[in-house]
C-alpha positions as CSV (number, residue, x, y, z in Angstrom):
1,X,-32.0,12.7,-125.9
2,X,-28.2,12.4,-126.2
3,X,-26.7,10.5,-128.5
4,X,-24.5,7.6,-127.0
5,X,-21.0,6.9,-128.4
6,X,-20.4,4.2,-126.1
7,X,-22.5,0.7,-126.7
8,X,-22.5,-2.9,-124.8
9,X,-23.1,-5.9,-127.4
10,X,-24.9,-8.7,-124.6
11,X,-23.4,-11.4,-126.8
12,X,-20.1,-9.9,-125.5
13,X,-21.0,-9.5,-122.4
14,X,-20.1,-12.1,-119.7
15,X,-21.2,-9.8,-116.8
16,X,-18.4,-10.7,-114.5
17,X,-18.6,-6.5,-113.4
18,X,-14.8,-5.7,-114.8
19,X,-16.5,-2.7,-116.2
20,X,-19.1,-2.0,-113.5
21,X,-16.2,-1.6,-110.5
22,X,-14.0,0.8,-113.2
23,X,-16.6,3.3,-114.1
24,X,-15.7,6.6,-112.7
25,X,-19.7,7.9,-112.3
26,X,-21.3,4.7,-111.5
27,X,-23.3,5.0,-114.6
28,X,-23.2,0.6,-115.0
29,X,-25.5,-1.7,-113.8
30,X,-25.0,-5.2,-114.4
31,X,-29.1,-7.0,-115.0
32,X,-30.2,-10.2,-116.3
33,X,-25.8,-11.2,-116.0
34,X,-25.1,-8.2,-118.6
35,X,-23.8,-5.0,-118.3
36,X,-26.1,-2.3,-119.0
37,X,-24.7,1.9,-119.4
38,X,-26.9,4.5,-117.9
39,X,-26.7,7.1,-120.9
40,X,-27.6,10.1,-118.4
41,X,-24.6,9.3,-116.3
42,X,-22.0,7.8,-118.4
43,X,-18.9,10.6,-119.2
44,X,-17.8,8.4,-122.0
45,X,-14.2,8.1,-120.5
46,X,-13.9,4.7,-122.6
47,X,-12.4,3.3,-119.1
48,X,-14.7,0.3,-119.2
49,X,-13.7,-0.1,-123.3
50,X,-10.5,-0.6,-121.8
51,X,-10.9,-3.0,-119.4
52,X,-13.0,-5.5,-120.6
53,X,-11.8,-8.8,-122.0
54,X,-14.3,-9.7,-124.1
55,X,-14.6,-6.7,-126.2
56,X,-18.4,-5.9,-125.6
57,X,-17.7,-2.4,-125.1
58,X,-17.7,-0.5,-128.3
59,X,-17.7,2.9,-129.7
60,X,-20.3,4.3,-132.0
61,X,-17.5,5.6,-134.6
62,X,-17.4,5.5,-138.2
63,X,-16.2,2.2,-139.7
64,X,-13.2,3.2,-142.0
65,X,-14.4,1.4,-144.6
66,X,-18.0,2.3,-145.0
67,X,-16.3,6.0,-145.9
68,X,-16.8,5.6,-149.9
69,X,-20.4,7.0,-149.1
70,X,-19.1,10.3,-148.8
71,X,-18.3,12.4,-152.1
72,X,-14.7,13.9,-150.5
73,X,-13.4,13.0,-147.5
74,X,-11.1,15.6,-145.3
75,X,-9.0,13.7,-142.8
76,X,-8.7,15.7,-139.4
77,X,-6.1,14.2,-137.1
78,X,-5.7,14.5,-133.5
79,X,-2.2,15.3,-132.5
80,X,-2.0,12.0,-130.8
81,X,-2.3,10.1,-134.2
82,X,1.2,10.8,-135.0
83,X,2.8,9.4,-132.1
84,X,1.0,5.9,-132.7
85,X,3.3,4.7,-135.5
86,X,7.2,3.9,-136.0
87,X,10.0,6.5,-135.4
88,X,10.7,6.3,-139.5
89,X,7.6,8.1,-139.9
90,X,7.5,11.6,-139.9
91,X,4.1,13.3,-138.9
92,X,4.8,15.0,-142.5
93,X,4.2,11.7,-144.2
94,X,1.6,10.0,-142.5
95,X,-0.3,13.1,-143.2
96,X,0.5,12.2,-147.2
97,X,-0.4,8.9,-146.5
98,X,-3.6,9.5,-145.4
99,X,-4.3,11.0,-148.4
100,X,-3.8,7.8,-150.1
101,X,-5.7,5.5,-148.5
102,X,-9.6,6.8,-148.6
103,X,-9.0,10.3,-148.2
104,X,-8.8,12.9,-150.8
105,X,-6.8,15.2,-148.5
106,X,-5.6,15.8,-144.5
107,X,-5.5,19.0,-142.7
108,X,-2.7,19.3,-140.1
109,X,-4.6,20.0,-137.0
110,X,-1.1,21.2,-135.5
111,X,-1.0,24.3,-136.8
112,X,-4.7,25.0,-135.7
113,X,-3.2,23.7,-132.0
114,X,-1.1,26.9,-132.1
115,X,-3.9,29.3,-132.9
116,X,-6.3,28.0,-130.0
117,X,-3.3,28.6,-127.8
118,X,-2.9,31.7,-128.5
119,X,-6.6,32.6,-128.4
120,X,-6.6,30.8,-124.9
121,X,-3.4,33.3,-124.0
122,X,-5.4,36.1,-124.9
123,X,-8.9,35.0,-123.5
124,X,-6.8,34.7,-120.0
125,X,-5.4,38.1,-120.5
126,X,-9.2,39.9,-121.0
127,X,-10.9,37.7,-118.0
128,X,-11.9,38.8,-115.0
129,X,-14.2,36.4,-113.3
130,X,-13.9,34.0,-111.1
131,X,-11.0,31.8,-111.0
132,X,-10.1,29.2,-112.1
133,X,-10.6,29.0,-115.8
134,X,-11.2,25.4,-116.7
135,X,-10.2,23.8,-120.4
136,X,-13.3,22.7,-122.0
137,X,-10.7,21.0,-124.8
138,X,-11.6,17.3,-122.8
139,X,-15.1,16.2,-124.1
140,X,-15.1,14.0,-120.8
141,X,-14.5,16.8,-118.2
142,X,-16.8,19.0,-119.9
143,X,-19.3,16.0,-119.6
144,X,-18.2,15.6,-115.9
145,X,-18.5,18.9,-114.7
146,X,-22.0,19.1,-116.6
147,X,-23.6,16.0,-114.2
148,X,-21.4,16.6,-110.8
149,X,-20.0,20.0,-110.3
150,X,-22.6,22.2,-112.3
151,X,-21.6,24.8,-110.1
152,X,-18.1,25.4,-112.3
153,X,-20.3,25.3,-115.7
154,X,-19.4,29.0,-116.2
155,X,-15.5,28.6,-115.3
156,X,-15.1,26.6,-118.4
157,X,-13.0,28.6,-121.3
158,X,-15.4,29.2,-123.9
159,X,-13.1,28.3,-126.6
160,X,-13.8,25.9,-129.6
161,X,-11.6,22.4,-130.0
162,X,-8.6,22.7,-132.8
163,X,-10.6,20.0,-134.7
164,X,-13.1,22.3,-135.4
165,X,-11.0,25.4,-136.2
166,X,-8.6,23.8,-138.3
167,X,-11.8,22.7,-140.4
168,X,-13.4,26.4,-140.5
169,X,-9.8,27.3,-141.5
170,X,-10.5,25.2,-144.6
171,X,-13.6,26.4,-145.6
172,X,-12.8,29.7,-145.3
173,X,-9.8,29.0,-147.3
174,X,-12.1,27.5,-150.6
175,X,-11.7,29.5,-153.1
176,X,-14.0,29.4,-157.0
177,X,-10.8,27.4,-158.2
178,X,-10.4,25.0,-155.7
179,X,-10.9,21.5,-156.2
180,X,-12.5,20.7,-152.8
181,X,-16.2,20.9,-152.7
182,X,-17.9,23.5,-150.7
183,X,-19.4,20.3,-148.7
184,X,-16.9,18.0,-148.0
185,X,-17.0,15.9,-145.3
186,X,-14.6,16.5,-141.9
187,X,-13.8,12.8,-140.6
188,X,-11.8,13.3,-137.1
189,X,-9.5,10.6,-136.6
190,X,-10.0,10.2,-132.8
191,X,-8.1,8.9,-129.5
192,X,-11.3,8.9,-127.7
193,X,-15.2,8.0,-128.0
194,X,-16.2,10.9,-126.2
195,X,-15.3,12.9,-129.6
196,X,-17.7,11.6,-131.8
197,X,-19.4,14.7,-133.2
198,X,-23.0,14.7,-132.4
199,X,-25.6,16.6,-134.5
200,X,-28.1,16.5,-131.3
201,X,-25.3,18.7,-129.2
202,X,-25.0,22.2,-131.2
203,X,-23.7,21.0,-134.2
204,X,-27.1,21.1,-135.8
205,X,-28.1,20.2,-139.5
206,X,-24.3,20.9,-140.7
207,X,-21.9,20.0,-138.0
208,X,-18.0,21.2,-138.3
209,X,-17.4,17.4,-138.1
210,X,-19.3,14.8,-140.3
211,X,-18.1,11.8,-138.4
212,X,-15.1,10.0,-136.6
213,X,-12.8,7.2,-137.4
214,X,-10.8,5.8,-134.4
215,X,-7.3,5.9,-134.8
216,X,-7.1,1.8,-133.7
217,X,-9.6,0.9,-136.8
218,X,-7.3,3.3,-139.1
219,X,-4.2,2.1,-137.6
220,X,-3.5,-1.3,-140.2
221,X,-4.2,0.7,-143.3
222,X,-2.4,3.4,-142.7
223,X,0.6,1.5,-141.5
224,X,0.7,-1.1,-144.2
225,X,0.8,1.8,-147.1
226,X,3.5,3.3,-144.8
227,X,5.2,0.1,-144.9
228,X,4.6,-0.3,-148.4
229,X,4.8,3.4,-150.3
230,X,7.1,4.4,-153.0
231,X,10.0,6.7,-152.1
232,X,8.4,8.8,-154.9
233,X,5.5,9.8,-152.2
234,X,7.2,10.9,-149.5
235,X,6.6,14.3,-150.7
236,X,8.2,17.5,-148.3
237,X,6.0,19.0,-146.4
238,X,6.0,22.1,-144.2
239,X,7.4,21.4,-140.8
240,X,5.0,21.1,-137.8
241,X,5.0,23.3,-134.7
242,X,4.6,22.8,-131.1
243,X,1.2,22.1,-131.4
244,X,2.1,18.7,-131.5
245,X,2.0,19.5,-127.7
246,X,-1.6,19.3,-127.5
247,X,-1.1,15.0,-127.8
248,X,0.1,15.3,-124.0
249,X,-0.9,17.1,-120.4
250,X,0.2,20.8,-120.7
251,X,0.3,20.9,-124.4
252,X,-2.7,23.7,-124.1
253,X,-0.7,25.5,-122.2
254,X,2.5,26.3,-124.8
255,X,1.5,29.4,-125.5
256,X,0.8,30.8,-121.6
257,X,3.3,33.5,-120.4
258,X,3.7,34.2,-117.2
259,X,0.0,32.8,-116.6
260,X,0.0,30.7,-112.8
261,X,-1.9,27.4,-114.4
262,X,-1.5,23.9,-113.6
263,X,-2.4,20.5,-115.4
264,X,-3.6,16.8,-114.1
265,X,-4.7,13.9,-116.3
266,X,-6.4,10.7,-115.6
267,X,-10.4,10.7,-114.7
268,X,-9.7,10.1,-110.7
269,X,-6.9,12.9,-110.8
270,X,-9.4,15.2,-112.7
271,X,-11.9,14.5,-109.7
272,X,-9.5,15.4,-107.1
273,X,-8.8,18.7,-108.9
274,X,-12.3,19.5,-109.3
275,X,-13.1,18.8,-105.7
276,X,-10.7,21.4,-104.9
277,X,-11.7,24.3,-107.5
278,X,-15.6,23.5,-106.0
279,X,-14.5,24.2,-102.1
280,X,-12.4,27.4,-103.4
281,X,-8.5,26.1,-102.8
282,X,-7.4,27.3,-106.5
283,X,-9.0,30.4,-106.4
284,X,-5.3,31.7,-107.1
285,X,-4.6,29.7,-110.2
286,X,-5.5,31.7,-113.5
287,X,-5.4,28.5,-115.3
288,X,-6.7,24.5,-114.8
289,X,-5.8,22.3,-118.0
290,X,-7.6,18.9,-117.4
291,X,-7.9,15.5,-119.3
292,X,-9.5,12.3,-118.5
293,X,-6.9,10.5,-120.2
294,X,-3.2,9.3,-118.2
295,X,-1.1,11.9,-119.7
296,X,-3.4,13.4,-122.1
297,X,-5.0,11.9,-125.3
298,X,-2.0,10.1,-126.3
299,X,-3.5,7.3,-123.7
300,X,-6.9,7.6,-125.2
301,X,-9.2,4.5,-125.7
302,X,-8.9,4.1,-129.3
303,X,-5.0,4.5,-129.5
304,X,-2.9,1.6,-130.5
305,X,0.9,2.4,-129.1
306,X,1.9,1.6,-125.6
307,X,1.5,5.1,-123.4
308,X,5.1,5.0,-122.4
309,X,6.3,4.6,-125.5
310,X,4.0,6.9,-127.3
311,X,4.7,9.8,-124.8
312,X,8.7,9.3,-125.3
313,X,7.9,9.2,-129.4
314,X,6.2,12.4,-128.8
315,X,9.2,14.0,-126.8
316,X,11.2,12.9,-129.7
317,X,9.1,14.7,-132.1
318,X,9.0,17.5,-130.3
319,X,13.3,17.3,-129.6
320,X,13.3,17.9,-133.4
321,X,12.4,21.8,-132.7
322,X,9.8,21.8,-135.8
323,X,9.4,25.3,-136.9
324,X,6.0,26.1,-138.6
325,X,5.1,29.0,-140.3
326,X,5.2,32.0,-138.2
327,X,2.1,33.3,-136.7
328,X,0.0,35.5,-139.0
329,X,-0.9,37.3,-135.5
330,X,-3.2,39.9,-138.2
331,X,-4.8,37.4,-138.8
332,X,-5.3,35.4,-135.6
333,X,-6.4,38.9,-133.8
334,X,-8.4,39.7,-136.8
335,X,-10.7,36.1,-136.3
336,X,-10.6,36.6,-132.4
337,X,-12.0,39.5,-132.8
338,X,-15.0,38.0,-135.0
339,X,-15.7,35.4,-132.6
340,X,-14.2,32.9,-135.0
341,X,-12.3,30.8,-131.5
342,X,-15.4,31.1,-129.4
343,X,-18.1,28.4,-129.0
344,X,-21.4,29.6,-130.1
345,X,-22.9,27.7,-127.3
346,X,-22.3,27.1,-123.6
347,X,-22.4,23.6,-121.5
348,X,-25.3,23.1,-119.6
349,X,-26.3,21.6,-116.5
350,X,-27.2,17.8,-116.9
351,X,-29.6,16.8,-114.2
352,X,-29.6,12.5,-113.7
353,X,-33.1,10.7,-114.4
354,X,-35.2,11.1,-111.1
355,X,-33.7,13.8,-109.8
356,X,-35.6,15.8,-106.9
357,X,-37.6,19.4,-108.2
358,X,-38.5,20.2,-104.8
359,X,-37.4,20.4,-101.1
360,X,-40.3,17.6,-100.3
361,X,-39.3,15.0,-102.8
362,X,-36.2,15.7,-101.6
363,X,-36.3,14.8,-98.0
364,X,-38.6,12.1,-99.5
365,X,-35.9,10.4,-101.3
366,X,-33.4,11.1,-98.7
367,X,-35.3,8.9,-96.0
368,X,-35.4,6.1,-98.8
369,X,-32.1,5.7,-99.5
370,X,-31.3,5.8,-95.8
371,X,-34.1,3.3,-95.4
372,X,-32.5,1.4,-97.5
373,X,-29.0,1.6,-96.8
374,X,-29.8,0.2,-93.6
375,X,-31.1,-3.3,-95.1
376,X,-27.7,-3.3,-97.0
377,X,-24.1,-5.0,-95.4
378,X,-21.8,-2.2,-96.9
379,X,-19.7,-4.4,-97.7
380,X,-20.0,-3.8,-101.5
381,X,-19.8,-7.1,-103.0
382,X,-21.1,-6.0,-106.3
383,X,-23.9,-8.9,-106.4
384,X,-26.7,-6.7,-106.4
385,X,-25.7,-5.1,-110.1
386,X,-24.3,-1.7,-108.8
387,X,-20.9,-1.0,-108.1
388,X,-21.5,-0.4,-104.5
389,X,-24.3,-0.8,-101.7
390,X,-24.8,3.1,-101.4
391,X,-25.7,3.2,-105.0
392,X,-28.2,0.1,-104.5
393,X,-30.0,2.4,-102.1
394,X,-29.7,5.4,-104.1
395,X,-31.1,3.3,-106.9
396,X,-34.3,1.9,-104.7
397,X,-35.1,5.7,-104.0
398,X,-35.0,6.8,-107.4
399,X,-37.6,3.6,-107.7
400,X,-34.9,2.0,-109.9
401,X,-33.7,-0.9,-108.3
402,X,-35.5,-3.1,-105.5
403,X,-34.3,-3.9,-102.1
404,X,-34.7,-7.4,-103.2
405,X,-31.4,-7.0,-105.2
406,X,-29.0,-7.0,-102.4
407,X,-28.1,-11.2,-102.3
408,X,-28.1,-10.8,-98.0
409,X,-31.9,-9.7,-97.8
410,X,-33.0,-12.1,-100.5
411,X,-31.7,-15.2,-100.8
412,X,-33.7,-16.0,-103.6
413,X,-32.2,-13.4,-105.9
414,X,-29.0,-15.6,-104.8
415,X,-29.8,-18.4,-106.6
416,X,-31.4,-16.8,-109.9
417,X,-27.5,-15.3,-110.1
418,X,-26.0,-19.0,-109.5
419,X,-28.4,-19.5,-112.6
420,X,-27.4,-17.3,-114.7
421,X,-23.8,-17.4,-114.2
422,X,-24.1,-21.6,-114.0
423,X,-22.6,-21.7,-110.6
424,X,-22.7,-25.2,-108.9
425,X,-24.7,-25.0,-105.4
426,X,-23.5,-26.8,-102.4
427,X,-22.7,-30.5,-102.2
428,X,-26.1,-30.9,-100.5
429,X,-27.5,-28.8,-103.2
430,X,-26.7,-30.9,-105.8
């Protein structure tokens, strides 16, 4: 069973369907007045996180301050972290700061940004399957093209995520002198719930990533010791390099040369371009770079900073023309050619709860919902608990959901509604 990152608290929950008529999948129901996710559809886009008032959406990341548990703690930034905070603060110090404030030490993803795009430069160069090649760098399009478009399952680049190769970086780094212990713990400081590691999903008993910390429940600490720090810690450190990049839509892509690749952000966009690589029309383009997120991570759900204003901070630091460390391109051919960049295992098809094994059961289920669709109004008022009246009668075939639901063929499911929501009938109801 797969772990779930996202969770609804009923106490929360008002059930007035803000996150029900968001929800990309239709993987809401709203029961009993409260929403409910259904785990085996959910992408984890964080989209209904986002819109509800009430806050009963939350994710299943680490809470900052139960970290002491761990002996030493590794911070692992996403890019996106360093656009969150005021233009006085360089990505160089926040990195120091982090170091200050529960961690014993950071590791600047940036740099490990770089490598992947290389690698991704090179995969490109050596393939020759179908096309398009997909980035797999998005938890939540991997997750999306696992439940509706299985079909492009093998299109996805078969690289692993910065996060985790900046942290296999490290340990291959740890040398008998060190002072970091051979098991330190990885925390990734995360834009988005969908990248909370999971031990249950390839990671097995020693994941690369020991746990996440969302960037909005880091953001206070880390800004009042910003706001707060001796001069005597803003320590130099070595410039970063355009793998800051990877914070925004066609950051993966840095590295490409001469590759024809495009890039589209924002879960309904990614739809649209998947719809297209299913029925063939980008069979030309070497190259799709996807994210769920409006203009990359740096709109994830767990940020802080207004998009706008954290994409121009972003151009900013980029304007600065940071210049890392050369390539060590000995090295970086030397662990491509051990495998080190590619993921030991491939996404695989997720098939939804009740899903037909057989032509029969098929044709069955197909009469149901059309059975049942034709009880319905189509007018998609929501009242029934899904988001529409097509996946009400979807739901009665799969035997989860009764025709009884829809408020027009039962008046009585009407009333237990005005009930729970403490509506006032009619004047002659009274």
């Amino acid at each position: 069973m797969r772990s779930p990152t996202l969770r609804i608290l009923p106490e929360r929950c008002d059930g007035k369907m803000h996150c029900l008529r968001i929800c990309p999948t239709q993987a809401i129901r709203i029961r009993g007045g409260k929403a409910v996710i259904l785990e085996d559809r959910c992408v984890e886009c964080g989209r209904c996180l986002q819109v509800c008032p009430h806050q009963a959406v939350v994710p299943q990341t680490e809470v900052f301050a139960d970290l002491e548990r761990l002996a030493y703690r590794v911070a692992v930034p996403a890019p996106s972290l360093f656009a969150q905070f005021p233009r006085e603060y360089s990505p160089e110090e926040i990195l120091q700061a982090l170091s200050r404030i529960g961690f014993h030490e950071a590791v600047d993803t940036t740099q490990a940004c770089e490598w992947v795009s290389w690698a991704l430069r090179e995969f490109l160069r050596e393939y020759r399957g179908p096309k398009p090649l997909i980035s797999s760098f998005c938890p939540v399009v991997v997750r999306l093209i696992q439940i509706r478009y299985p079909s492009l399952i093998d299109q996805l680049i078969p690289l692993k995520g910065p996060e985790e190769v900046a942290v296999e970086a490290l340990r291959s780094k740890q040398g008998a002198d060190s002072k970091r212990p051979r098991d330190f713990s990885a925390i990734y400081l995360t834009p988005c719930p969908a990248r909370v590691p999971r031990p249950d999903e390839g990671g097995g008993e020693n994941p690369v990533l020991a746990g996440a910390v969302s960037i909005r429940d880091l953001y206070n600490p880390l800004l009042t010791f910003l706001n707060h720090q001796p001069d005597a810690y803003r320590w130099p450190m070595p410039a970063m390099g355009r793998g800051l990049q990877w914070a925004r839509r066609g950051g993966t892509g840095t590295a490409l040369q001469g590759e024809l690749w495009i890039n589209a952000s924002g879960i309904n966009e990614v739809i649209l371009v998947l719809e297209d690589i299913e029925s063939g029309k980008l069979r030309d383009t070497d190259y799709v770079e996807l994210w769920s997120c409006r203009g990359g991570c740096i709109s994830g759900p767990l940020v802080v900073e207004n998009f706008y204003l954290a994409y121009h901070k972003l151009m900013l630091l980029e304007q600065r023309k940071m210049q890392a460390p050369p390539l060590n391109m000995e090295q970086l051919r030397k662990w491509y050619q051990q495998g080190r960049f590619t993921v030991e295992h491939r996404p695989r098809a997720v098939a939804p709860p009740g899903t037909e094994t057989d032509l029969a059961e098929a044709i069955a289920r197909r009469r149901a919902r059309e059975q049942a669709q034709s009880l319905f109004p189509m007018i998609n008022c929501g009242l029934c608990g899904a988001p529409d009246c097509q996946t009400l009668a979807d739901d009665v075939a799969r035997g989860q959901a009764a025709v009884e639901y829809c408020v027009f063929h039962d008046r009585g499911h009407l009333q237990e509604l005005k009930d729970i929501y403490r509506l006032p009938g009619r004047p002659e109801e009274r």
